[in-house]
N, C-alpha and C positions, 0 to 999 in steps of 0.2 A: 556584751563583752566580746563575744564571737566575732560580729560586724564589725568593730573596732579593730581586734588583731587581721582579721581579713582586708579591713581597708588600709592599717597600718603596713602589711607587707605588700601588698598592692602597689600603695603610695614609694616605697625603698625601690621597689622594683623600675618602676614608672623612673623614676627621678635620675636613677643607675643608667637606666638605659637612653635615659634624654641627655643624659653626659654623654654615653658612650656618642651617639651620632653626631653632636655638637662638636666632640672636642679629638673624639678619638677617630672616628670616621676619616677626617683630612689625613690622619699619618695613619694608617693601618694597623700599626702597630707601635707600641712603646715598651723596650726589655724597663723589668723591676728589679726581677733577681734570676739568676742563671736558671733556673727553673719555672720560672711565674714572667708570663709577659699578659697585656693587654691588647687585645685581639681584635678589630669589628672584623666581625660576619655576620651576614645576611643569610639566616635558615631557614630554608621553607619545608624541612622535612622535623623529624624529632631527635628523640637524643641520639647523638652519634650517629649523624647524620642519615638514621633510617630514617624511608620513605622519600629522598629528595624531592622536589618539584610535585607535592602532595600536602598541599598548605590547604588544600580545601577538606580536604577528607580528614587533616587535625584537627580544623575547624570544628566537625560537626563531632569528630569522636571527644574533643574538650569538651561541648558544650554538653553533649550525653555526660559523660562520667560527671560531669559537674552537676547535673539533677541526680545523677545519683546518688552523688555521696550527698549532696542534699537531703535526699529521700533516707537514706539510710542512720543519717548520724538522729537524727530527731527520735529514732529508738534506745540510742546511746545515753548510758548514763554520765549526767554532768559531773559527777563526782568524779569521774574517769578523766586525769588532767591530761593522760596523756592522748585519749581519743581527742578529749577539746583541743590540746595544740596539733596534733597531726590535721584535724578537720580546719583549721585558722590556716595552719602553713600549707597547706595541698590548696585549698580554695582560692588563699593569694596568690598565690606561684602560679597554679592553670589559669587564673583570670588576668594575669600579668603578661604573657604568652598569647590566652587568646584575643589579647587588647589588640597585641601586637601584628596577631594573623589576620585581625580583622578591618586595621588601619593603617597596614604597609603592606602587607602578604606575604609578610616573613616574620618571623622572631628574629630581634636583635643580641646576639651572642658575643662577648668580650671577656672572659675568664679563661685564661690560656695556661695551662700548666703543662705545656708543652707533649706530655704524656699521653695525656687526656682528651676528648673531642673538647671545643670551646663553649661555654657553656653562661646562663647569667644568673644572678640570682633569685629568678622565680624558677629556674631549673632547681637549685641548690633549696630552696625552700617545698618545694615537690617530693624531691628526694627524700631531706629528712623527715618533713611530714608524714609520710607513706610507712617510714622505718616507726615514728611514734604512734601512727595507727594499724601498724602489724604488730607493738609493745602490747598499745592497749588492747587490742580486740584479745592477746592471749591473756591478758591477765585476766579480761571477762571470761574466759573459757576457764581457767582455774578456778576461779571465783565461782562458779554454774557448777563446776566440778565437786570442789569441795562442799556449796551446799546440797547435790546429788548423794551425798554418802552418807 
């Protein structure tokens, strides 16, 4: 089930981002709503533009924390839905990114909320991934907690 959700957000991402360079790349931009435009940019650093012109050194830091949480979640309890969706959305998202670092030498970024640095959606599935595996890892701490007493 894990490989599925991980291939599945892989595949959105993959597909997002072959629009983006197809279609959106020729005009740079297209406004949607006075606050939300569509954006290509070519990133070679990480989010909000740290690290610029350091697509190699994200490279290798992606492929690290990605054997990590590897290594890590297989102690994780399945019952724990929300470690299982942080572990599916983080693993798509970084492996969507370092598809990207590793066959253009940029990540392709097009979500422009004008506010915001531009961003795609293996950024936006990283993100919330992270937020469900910091939910889950404290609920296991409650849980250790409570049966501690």
């Amino acid at each position: 089930m894990r490989a599925l959700g991980v291939a599945a957000v892989w595949t959105l991402d993959r597909l997002t981002k072959a629009w983006a360079v197809r279609w959106l790349m020729p005009r740079a931009f297209v406004s949607v709503l006075p606050f939300f435009r569509l954006t290509y940019v070519e990133n070679t650093g990480a989010a909000f533009g740290i690290g610029f012109s350091r697509n190699r050194f994200f490279t290798f830091l992606s492929a690290g924390l990605l054997a990590g949480l590897y290594y890590l979640q297989r102690s994780w309890p399945r019952s724990n839905r929300w470690l299982q969706a942080g572990v599916v959305l983080v693993a798509g998202g970084a492996l969507g990114n370092l598809y990207d670092r590793l066959a253009y030498g940029y990540v392709v970024d097009f979500l422009d909320f004008r506010v915001w640095p531009v961003f795609n959606v293996a950024d936006s599935c990283v993100t919330v991934g992270a937020c469900c595996l910091a939910w889950g890892l404290r609920r296991e701490e409650k849980r250790a907690a409570e049966r501690a007493d």
